[in-house]
C-alpha positions as CSV (number, residue, x, y, z in Angstrom):
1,X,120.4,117.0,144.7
2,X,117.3,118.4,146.3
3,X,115.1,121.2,143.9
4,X,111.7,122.9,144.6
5,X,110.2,124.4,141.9
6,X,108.1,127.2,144.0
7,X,104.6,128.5,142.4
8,X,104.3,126.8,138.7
9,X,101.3,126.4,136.9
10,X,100.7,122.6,135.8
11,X,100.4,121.9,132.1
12,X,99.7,118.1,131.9
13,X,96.1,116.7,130.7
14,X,96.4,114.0,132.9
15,X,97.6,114.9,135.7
16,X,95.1,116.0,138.8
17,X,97.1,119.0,139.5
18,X,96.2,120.4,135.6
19,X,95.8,123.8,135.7
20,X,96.8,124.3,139.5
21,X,99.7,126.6,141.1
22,X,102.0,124.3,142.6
23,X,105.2,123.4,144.2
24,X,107.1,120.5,143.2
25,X,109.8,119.0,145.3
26,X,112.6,116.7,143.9
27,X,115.2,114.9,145.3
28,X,117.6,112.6,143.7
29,X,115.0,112.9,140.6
30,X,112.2,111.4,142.0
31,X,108.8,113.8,142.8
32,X,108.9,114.1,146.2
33,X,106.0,116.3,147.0
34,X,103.6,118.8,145.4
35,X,101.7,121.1,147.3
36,X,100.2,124.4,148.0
37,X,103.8,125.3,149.3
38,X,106.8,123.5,150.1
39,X,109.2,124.6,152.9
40,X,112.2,121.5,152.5
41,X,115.6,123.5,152.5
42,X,116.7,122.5,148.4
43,X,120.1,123.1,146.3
44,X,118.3,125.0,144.1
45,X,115.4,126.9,143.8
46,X,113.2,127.8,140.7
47,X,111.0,130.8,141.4
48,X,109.6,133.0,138.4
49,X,106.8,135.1,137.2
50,X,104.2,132.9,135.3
51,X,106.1,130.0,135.8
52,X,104.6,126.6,134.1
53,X,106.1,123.2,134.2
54,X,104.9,119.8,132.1
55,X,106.3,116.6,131.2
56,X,109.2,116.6,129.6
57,X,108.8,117.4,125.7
58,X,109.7,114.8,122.8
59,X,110.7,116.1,119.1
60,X,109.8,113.6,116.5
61,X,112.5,114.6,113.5
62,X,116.2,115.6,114.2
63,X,119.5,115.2,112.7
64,X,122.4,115.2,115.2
65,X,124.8,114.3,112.3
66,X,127.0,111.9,114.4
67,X,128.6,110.2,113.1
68,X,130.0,111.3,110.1
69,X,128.7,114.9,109.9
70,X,130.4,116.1,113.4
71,X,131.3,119.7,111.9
72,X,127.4,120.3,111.5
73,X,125.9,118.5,114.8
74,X,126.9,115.9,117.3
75,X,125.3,114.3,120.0
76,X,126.4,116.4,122.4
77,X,125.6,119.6,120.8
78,X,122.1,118.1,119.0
79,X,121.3,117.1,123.1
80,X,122.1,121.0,124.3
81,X,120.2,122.7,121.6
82,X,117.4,119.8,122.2
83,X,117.5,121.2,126.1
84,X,117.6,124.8,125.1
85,X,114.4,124.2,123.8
86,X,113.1,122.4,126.3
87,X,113.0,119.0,124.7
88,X,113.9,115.6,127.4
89,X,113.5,113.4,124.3
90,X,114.5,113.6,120.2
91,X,114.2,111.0,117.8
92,X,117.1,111.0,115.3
93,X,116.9,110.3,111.7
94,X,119.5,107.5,110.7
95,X,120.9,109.9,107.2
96,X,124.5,109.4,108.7
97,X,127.8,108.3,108.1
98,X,128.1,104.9,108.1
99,X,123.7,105.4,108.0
100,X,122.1,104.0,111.3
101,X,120.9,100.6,109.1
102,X,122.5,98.0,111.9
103,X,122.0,97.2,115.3
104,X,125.6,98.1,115.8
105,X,125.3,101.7,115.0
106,X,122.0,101.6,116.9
107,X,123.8,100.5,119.8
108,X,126.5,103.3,119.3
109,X,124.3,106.3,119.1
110,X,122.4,104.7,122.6
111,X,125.8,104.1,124.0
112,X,127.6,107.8,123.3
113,X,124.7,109.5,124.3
114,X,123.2,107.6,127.6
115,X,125.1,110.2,129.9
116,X,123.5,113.6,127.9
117,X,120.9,115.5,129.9
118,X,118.3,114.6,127.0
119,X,117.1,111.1,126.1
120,X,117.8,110.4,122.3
121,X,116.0,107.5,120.4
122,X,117.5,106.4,117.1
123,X,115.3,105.7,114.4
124,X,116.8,102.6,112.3
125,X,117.1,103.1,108.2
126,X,113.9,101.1,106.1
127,X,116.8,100.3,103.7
128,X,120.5,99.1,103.7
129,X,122.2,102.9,103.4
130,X,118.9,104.7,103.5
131,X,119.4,104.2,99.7
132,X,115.8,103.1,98.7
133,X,117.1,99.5,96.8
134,X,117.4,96.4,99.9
135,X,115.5,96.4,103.2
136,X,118.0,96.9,106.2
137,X,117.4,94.1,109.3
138,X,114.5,96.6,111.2
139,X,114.0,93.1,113.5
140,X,117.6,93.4,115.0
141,X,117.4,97.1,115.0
142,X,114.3,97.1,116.7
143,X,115.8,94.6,119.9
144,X,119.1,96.9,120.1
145,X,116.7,99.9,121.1
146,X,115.0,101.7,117.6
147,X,111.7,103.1,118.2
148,X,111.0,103.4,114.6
149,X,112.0,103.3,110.9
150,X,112.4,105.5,108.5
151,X,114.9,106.7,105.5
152,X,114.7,110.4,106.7
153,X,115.5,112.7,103.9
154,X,115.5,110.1,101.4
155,X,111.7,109.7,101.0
156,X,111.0,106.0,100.1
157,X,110.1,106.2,96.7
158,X,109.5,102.6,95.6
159,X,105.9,101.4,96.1
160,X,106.7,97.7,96.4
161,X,110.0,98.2,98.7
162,X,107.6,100.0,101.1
163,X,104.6,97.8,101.0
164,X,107.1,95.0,102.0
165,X,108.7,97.4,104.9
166,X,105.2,97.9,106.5
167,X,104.7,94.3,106.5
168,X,108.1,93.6,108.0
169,X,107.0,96.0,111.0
170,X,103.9,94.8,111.7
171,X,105.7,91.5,113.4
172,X,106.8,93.8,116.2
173,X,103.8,96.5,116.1
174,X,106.7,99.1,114.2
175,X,105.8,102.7,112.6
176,X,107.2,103.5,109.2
177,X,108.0,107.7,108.9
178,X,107.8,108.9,105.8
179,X,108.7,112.5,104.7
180,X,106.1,112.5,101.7
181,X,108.3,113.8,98.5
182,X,107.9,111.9,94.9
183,X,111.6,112.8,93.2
184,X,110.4,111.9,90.5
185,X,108.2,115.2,89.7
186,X,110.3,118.3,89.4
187,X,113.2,116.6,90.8
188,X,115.3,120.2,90.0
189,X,112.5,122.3,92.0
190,X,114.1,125.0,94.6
191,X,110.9,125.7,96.0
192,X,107.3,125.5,96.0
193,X,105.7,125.5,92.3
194,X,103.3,128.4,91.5
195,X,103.0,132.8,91.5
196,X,106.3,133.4,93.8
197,X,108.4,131.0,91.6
198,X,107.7,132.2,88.6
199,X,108.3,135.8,89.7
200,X,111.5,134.7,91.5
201,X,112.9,133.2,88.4
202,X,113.3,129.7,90.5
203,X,112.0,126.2,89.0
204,X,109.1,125.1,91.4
205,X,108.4,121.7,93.3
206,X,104.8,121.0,93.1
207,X,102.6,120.6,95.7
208,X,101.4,117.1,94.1
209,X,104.6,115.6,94.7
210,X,103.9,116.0,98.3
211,X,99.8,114.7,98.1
212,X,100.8,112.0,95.3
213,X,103.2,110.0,97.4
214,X,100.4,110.8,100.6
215,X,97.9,109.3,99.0
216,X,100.0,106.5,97.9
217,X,101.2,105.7,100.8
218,X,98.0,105.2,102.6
219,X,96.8,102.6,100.1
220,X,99.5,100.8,101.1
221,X,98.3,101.0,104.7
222,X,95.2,100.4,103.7
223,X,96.5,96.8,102.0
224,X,98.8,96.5,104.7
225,X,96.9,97.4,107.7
226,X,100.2,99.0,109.4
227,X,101.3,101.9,110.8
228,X,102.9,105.3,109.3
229,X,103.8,108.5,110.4
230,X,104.0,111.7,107.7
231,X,106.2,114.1,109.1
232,X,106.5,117.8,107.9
233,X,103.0,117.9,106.0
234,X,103.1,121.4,104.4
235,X,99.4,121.5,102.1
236,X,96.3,122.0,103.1
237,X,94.7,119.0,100.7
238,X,97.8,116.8,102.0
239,X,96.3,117.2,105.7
240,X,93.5,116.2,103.8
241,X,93.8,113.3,102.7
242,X,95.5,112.0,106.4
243,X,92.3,113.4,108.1
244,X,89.9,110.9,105.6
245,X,92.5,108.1,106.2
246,X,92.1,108.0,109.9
247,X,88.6,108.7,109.8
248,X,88.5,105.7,107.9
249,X,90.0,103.3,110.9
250,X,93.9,104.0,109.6
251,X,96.9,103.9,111.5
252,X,97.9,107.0,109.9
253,X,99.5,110.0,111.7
254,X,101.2,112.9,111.1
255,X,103.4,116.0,112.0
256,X,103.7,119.5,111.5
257,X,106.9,121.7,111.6
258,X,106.9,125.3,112.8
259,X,108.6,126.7,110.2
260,X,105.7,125.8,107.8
261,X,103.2,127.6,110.2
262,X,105.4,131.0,110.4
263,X,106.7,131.4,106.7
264,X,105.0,130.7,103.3
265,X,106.9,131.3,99.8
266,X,106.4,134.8,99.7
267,X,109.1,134.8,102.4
268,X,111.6,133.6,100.1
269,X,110.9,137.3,97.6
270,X,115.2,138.0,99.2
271,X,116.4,134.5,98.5
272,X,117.0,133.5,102.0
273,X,118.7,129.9,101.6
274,X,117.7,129.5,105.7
275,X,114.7,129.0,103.9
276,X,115.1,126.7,101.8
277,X,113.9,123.3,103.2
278,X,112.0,120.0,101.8
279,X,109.4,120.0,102.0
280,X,109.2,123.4,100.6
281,X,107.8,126.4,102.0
282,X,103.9,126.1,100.5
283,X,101.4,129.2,99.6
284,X,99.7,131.7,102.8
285,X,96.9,129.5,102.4
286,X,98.8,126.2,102.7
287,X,100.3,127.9,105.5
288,X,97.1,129.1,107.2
289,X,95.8,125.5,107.1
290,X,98.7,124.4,109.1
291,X,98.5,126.4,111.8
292,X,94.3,125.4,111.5
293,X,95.7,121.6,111.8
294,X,97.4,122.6,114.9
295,X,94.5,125.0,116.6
296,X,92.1,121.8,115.9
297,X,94.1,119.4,116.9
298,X,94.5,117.7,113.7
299,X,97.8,117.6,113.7
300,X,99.7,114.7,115.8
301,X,102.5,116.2,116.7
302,X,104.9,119.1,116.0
303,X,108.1,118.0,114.5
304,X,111.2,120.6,114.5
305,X,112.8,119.2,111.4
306,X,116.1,120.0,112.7
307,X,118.8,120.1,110.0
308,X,121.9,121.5,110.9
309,X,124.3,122.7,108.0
310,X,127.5,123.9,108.0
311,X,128.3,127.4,106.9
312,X,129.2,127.0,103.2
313,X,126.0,125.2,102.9
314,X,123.4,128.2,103.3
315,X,126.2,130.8,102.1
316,X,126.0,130.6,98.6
317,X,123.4,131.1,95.9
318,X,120.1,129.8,96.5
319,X,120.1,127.1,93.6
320,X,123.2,125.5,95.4
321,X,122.2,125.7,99.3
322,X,121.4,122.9,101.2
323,X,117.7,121.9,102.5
324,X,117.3,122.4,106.2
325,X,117.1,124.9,109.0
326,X,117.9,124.5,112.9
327,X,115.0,124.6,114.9
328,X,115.1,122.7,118.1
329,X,115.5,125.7,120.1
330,X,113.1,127.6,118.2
331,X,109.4,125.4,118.1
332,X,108.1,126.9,121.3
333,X,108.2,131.2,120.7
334,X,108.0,130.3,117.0
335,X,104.4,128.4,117.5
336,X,103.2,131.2,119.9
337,X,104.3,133.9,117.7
338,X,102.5,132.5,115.1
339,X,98.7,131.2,117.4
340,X,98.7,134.2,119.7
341,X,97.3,132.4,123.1
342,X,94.1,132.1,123.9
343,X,92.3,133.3,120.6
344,X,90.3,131.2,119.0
345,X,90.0,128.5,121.6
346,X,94.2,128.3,121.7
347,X,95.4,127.1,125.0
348,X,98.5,126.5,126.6
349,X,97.7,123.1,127.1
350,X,97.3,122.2,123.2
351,X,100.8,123.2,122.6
352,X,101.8,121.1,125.2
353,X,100.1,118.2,124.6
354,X,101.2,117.7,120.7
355,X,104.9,118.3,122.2
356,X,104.7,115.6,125.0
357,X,102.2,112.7,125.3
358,X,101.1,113.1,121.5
359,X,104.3,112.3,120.2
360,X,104.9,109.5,122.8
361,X,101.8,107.7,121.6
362,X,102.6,107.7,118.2
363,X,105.4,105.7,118.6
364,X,104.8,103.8,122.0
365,X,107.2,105.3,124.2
366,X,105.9,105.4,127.9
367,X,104.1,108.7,128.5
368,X,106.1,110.2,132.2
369,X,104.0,111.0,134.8
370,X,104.0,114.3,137.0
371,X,102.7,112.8,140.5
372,X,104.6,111.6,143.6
373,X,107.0,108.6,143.6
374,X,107.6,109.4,139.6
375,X,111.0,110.3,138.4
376,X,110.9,113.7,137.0
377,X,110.7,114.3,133.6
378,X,109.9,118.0,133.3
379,X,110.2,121.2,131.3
380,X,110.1,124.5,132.6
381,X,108.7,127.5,130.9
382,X,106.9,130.5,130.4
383,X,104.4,130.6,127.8
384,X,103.3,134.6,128.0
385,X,107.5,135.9,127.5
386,X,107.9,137.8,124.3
387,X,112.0,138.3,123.5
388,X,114.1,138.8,119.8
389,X,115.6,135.7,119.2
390,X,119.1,135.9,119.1
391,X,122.2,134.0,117.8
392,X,123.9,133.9,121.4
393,X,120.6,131.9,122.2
394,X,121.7,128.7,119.5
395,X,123.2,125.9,121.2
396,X,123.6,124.1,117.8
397,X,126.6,123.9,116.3
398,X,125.0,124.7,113.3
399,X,122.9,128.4,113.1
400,X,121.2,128.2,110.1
401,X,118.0,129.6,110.9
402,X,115.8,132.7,109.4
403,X,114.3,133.2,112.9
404,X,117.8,135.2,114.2
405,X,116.3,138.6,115.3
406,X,112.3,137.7,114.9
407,X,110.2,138.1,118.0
408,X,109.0,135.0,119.2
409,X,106.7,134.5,122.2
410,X,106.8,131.6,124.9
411,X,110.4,131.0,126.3
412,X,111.8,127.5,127.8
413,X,113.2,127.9,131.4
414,X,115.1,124.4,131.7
415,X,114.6,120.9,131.3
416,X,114.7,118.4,134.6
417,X,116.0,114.9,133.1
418,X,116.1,112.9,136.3
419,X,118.8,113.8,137.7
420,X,120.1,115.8,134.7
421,X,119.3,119.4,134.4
422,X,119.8,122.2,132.1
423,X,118.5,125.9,132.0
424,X,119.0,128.4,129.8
């Protein structure tokens, strides 16, 4: 299959054709030619207004659900809403059924999904069942094709079990992530701790237990001298506390989701239960410092934290909803509604970086290239589009999401996945 992409803007730091109207040729997958313009007869055609292409995008924190939970995700639906918004590459947390803790069910999820347009990495469990009590075999896991290791939405909340998991990985240069929650404090909270709570009526989850476990956590890096990745930071002195650990020589990183730059817990004043995640939605000015971490580039990636849940999950009364929210096809217009482009130094090419080659470093995955000869590995998009998302535009099987009719800005074309392709 032969396809030009005619007149796109390239968004990729280190490629020499940053910033430049192209087109791209590609045939059989592989880059063929970029030029000023291309005449080669193609099977298809991509010609737009404002048209930018970059390396294919990589989302850090997903749940496809498979197997086990196939009425709220599979691999095959997780891979189309992963494409819809504009992501080649998703790590999937292991919370499943049977939990991803073997090499076996490493090997399945690789197997059942090496055929989808988007590549999916499995992360491997830190402990037999994701339970928090026995370390699982991350060695074998790690040789049958898991990038990294990490309990998901069971934060690891022993000390000792964890100090002895970031020795295990440093044999094979591994990265723990860690979704920073002590259970133990306000185990019954519904939401953040503090004004809105109290007016709501709802028992609050303090930001502490979110900065205790942080700061934890890096001591035991510290000791350890491995690697771990935070994912969803939500406070303003959690962010923190990261920043003065990798100032400090570290190998500390962390992630942001969109959802905690667009809403704070004075969205919550009608009870929506598509907002009720964990970590909870913080205060505006918890808010306002994540979308600061992201401007500066103090954030290391942005994570989606898609959660799929089926419809008697969210439909009910807020105390008995489940924690989560879609968001795959929703990280792009939701971070450009919320960092307008170009104020305050934002550029196109920020976004872009923390979705692609950021995330890729992180956890040494090999950064694609957008140059001749490579295979392409591309998404497609226009950054300046401003639409009303809409529930036709969920590929999930799941739609729990609050950002159904909200105007978003920055829209994904399509994804080119070798010879895989999807547009939307």
């Amino acid at each position: 299959m032969k396809v030009l992409i005619r007149q796109t803007t390239i968004v990729h730091s280190a490629s020499p054709f940053n910033g430049l109207l192209k087109d791209i040729f590609i045939e059989d997958g592989i880059i063929q030619l970029i030029a000023d313009s291309i005449t080669e007869p193609a099977d298809l055609v991509i010609e737009q207004p404002n048209l930018h292409t970059s390396i294919g995008w990589m989302d850090v924190y997903s749940h496809f659900c498979d197997p086990g939970y196939e009425y709220r995700e599979t691999l095959e639906t997780g891979a189309n809403a992963a494409a819809a918004g504009g992501f080649t590459d998703v790590l999937v947390i292991p919370n499943t059924n049977p939990v991803v803790h073997t090499k076996s069910q490493v090997e399945y999820i690789i197997q059942k999904s090496n055929t989808l347009v988007v590549n999916i990495h499995p992360l491997g469990a830190v402990t037999k069942n994701a339970a928090g009590a026995e370390l699982a075999e991350m060695y074998d896991m790690r040789r049958s094709g898991a990038v990294a290791f990490t309990d998901g939405t069971n934060s690891i909340q022993s000390p000792g079990l964890l100090l002895k998991a970031l020795q295990y990985v440093l044999a094979f240069d591994g990265t723990i992530v860690q979704v920073a929650d002590d259970k133990s404090i306000q185990p019954q909270g519904l939401m953040n701790e503090g004004i809105i709570s109290t007016q709501l009526g709802l028992p609050g989850k303090p930001a502490i237990a979110e900065e205790l476990m942080i700061a934890r956590d890096i001591e035991l890096v510290k000791y350890t001298h491995s690697k771990i990745h935070f994912t969803g930071i939500s406070t303003k002195k959690g962010m923190a506390l990261i920043r003065e650990a990798k100032a400090s020589g570290l190998q500390v990183s962390f992630s942001v989701t969109p959802y905690h730059a667009v809403f704070c817990d004075e969205d919550l004043a009608d009870y929506d239960t598509n907002l009720k995640v964990n970590p909870p939605l913080r205060t505006r000015e918890d808010m306002m410092a994540v979308r600061l971490a992201i401007l500066r580039g103090e954030a290391d990636a942005i994570a989606s934290h898609h959660i799929p849940r089926n419809y008697d999950s969210k439909v009910c009364e807020f105390e008995y909803a489940k924690n989560g929210m879609t968001g795959l096809e929703t990280v792009f217009g939701a971070i450009g509604n919320c960092l307008p482009l170009n104020e305050q130094g934002w550029t196109v090419e920020k976004i872009i970086t923390l979705l692609s080659e950021a995330p890729r470093k992180i956890f040494n995955i090999a950064v694609p290239e957008l140059k001749v000869g490579a295979t392409a590995v591309l998404t497609l998009f226009n950054p300046a589009t401003e639409y009303i998302f809409d529930e036709k535009m969920i590929a999930s099987k799941s739609k729990n999401t609050p950002f159904t009719g909200m105007p978003l800005k920055g829209k994904v074309i399509g994804i080119i996945n070798g010879s895989k392709t999807h547009f939307n």
